[in-house]
N, C-alpha and C positions, 0 to 999 in steps of 0.2 A: 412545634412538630419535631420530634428524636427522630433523624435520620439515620443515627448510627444503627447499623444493624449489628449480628451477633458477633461475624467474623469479627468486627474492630473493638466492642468490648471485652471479647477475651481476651484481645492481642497484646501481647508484653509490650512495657512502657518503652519508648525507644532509647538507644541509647544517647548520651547526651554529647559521645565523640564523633556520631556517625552523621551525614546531612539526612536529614527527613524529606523525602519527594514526595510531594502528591500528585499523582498520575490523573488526568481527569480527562471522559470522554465522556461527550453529547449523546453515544447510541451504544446501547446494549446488543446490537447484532457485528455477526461480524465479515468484515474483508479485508482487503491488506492490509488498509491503516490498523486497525487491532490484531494482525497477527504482529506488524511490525513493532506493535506496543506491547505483546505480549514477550516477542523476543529481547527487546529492549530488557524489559523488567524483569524477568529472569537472568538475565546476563550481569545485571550490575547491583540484583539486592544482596549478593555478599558485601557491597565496598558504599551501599545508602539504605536507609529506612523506605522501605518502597510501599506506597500504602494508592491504590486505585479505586477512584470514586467514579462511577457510572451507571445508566439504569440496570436493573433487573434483564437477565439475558442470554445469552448464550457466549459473550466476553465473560461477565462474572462466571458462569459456572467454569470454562475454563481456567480462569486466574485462582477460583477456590480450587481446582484440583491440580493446579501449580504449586498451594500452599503461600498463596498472594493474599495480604491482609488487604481483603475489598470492604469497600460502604456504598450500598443502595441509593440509587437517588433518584427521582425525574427523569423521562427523555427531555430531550429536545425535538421538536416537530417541523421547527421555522425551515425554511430553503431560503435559498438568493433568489432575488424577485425585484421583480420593474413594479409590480401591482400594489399601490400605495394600501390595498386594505389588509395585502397578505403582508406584508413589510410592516401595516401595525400590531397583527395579531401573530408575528413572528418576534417583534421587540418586546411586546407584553411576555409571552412563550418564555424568551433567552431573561429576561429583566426579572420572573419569579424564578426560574431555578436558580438566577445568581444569588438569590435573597440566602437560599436551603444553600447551595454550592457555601456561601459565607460562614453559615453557621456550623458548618462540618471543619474547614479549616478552621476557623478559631479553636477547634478544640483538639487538632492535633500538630497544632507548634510546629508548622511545616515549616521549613527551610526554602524551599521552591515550590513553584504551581507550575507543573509542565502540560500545558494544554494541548492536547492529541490532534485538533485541529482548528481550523478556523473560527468554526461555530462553539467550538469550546472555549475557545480564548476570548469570545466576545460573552460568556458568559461566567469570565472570571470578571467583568467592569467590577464589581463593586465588592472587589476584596481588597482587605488594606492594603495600602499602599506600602508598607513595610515590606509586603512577602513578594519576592521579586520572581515576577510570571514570563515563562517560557512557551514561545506559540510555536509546534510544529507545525507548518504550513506544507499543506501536502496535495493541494491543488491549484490552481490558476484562480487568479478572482476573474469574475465579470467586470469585462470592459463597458462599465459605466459607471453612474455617481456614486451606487453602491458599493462598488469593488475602491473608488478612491478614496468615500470615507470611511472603511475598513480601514485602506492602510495609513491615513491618515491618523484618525483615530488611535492607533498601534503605536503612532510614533508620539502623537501626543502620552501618552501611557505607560512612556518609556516600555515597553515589555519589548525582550530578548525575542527573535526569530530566529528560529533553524530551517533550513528550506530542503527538501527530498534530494534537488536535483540542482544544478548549476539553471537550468532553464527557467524551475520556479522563482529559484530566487529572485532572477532577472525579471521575471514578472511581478513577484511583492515591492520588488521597485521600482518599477516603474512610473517613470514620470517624477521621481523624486518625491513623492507623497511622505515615502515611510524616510525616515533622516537616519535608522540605525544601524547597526552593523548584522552581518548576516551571515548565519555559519552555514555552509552547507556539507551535511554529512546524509551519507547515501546510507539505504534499509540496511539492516542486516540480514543475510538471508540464507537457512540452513533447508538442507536436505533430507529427510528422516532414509538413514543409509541401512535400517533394520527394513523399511518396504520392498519386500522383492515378491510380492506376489505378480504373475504374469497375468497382466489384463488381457493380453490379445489372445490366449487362452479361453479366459471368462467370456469374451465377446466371438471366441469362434472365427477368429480373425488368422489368415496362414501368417506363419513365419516371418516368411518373404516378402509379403505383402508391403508397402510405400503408403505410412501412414503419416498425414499432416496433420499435425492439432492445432489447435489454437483453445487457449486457457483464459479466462476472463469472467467478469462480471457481463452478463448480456442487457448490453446500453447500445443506443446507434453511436457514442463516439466512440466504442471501440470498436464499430466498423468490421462487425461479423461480417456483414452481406460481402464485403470485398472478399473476402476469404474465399468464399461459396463463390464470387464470379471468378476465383486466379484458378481456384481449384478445378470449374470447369472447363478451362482452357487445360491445364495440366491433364487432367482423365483423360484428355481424348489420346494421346498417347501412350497412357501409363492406365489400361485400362482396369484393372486391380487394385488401384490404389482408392486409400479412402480418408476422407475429412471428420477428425470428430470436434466437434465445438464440444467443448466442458465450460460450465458455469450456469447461473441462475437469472433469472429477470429481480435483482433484488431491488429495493426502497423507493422506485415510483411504481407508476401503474402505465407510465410509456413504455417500460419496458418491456413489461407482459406484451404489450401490445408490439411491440417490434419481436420478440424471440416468436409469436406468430407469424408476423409477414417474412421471416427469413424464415421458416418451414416450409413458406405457401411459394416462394421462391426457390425453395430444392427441388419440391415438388414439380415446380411449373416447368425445371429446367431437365428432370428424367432422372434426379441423383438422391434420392429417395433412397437406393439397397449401397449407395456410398457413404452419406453422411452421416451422421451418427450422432445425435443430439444426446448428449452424458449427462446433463445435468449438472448441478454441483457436487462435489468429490473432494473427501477429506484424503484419498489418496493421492497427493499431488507427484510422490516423487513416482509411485508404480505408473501417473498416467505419461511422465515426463520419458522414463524409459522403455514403454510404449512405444511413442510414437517415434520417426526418423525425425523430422523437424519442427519447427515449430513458425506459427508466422505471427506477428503482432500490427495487424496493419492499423493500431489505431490513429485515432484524431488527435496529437500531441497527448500522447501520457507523458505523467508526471514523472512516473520514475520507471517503471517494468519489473517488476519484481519477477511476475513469472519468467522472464528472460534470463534473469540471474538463476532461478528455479531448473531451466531450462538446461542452462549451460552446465551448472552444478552435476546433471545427469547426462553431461558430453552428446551434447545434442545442437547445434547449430541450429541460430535462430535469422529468420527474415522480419525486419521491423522497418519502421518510418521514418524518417527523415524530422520526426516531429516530436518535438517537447525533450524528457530527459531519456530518449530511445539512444542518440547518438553519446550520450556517453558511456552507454554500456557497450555496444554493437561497433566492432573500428569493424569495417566495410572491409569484406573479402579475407576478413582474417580469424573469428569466430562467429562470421554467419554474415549477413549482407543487408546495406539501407538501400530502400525505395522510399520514392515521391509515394505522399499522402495522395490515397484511390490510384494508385497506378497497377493495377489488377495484372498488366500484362508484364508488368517489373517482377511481380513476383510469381506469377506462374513459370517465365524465364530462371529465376532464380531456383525454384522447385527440381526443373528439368535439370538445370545444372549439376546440382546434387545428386538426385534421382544416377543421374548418368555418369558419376564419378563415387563411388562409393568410399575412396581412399580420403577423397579430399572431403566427404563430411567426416568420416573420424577424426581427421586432423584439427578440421574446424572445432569439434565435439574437446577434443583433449587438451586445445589451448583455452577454450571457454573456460574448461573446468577450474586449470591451471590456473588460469587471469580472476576467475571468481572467489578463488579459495584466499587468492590474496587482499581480495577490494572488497569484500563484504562479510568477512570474518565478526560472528559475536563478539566476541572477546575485545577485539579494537574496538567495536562499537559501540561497546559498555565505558570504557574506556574514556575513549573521547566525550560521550556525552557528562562522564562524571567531569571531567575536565571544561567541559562546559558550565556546569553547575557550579563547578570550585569557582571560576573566572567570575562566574556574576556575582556570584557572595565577594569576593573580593579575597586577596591574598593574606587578609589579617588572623583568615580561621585557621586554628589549630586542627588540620586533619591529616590522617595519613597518606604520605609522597604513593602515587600511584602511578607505574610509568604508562605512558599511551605511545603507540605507533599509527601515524595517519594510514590514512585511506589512499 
């Protein structure tokens, strides 16, 4: 079977001073892990041969209208699972694309295999052992025998980890399973500063109105329904003010079935003409200067990218106490952590703002401030190239590229 498709046979040969990356993702659809792959890969194919392999989707059409040399390939379908007959029909799934995933590297002389994610990396197994594999790990494993012959696994296989957040990493090793070393470098994460369309305009929304967002994937760990019980504590004082959830029930079918029960729950609570269900929205930076703040009450996220999103548009954010939330969020200083489901933490924290207007600016322009420094592209191309140098080892002749940490 010829996987390459057209983009990679026309593509000029690489050169033979530059490292060759191959970018590889499990899913052609996309959410932050691919936008953070796509920031990535625009940032550093001036200083690598940047070539991404994933299905058919709406990743590759943006990466071909990047001008990103993509190749078609397979999804992957498997989840993490206890269920020993979806755990065989998920190893059969990841075991044929690695077969195709192998025959597209041998024929582009890659230098590294940077795996987008977990499920990616498990479906680099059976690529030669010469081409040294890079796993961005961008979630928490499951805590059971799964999650430890994953990292198990990982470390017999010697392959490099990069981890989101200080918190993930701390989970990939857990327990001492995985033996290697462990970079942690946070997203990069820009703000498109030409969006200045006014949504509260388009939505009919006044001026002065006290608007809360919340930005996400609709999943119960990211713990919309919390949002919707803080917020109706807040409305009862702030009786003009309104919640809009932005995002989609994307890649189960729980999902669908929870962004129901939190409708049937606005509903049931009278906030029906407040909340505002947006859907998903490529305007992230017009929905960010929008809104007054933002809250993230989820179940230990990995990293927050829309917080960074958040801050980048001087917006003060309220998040959890959970996962890689606290190392974006320093408490009372661009925006405030709460205990995970502490609903009345953050309707507290709402009023606060609500009733000082000074002090969310303030909040708003040191976010911005702190963001422009710690999540800059350019560092982030950077470092990762400096990563790739490191694993090849210091004997290649490439050109000195300076990096500035995070």
């Amino acid at each position: 079977m010829d996987n390459l498709c057209e983009d990679q046979r026309m593509a000029p040969t690489p050169s033979a001073t530059r490292l060759t990356v191959v970018y590889y993702n499990h899913t052609g659809d996309v959410s932050g892990a691919e936008i953070s792959l796509l920031t990535l890969m625009t940032g550093i194919r001036d200083q690598v041969n940047v070539v991404l392999v994933a299905p058919e989707g709406e990743l590759l059409e943006r990466a071909r209208q990047e001008g990103i040399q993509v190749i078609a390939l397979r999804p992957i379908t498997a989840r993490m699972s206890t269920n020993p007959l979806k755990i065989a029909r998920g190893t059969w799934d990841i075991f044929r694309t690695s077969l195709e995933l192998r025959k597209v590297v041998s024929r582009l002389s890659a230098d590294v295999i940077h795996a987008n994610s977990i499920r990616a990396g498990l479906a680099c197994l059976l690529l030669p052992k010469q081409v040294p594999q890079l796993w961005h790990v961008r979630d928490a494993l499951p805590k059971n025998l799964v999650g430890w012959a994953i990292r198990r696994l990982a470390s017999r296989m010697g392959v490099h980890v990069v981890a989101i957040s200080q918190a993930i990493a701390n989970d990939f090793r857990a327990g001492s399973w995985y033996e290697g070393e462990i970079n942690v470098i946070y997203n990069a994460v820009t703000l498109d500063e030409l969006s200045r369309g006014d949504l509260r305009a388009e939505l009919g929304v006044a001026p002065d109105a006290f608007v809360v967002g919340m930005v996400g994937q609709i999943t119960p760990w990211k713990r919309q329904h919390d949002a919707i019980e803080a917020f109706e504590l807040f409305h009862r004082d702030y009786p003009d003010s309104e919640l809009w959830v932005v995002g989609a029930p994307k890649f189960r079918p729980e999902n669908v079935k929870y962004e129901a029960y939190l409708k049937r729950l606005v509903s049931e609570k009278g906030l029906s003409r407040y909340v505002r269900f947006l859907g998903f929205r490529q305007d992230v930076a017009g929905v960010m200067r929008a809104v007054n703040v933002l809250v993230v009450p989820s179940d230990n996220e990995p990293f927050g990218r829309v917080i960074v999103e958040a801050m980048l548009a001087e917006r003060p954010v309220i998040g959890t106490r959970g996962g890689g939330i606290p190392e974006i969020i320093e408490d009372g200083v661009n925006g405030f952590l709460v205990a995970i489901g502490d609903v009345q933490a953050i309707a507290d924290r709402l009023r606060a703002l609500a009733n000082d207007p000074e002090r969310l600016k303030t909040m708003g322009r040191i976010g911005r401030e702190q963001s422009l420094q710690r999540f800059a592209p350019e560092a982030h191309a950077a470092t990762f190239r400096s990563v790739y140098v490191s694993i090849l080892g210091s004997s290649m002749q490439l050109t000195t590229l300076e990096t500035r940490p995070f």
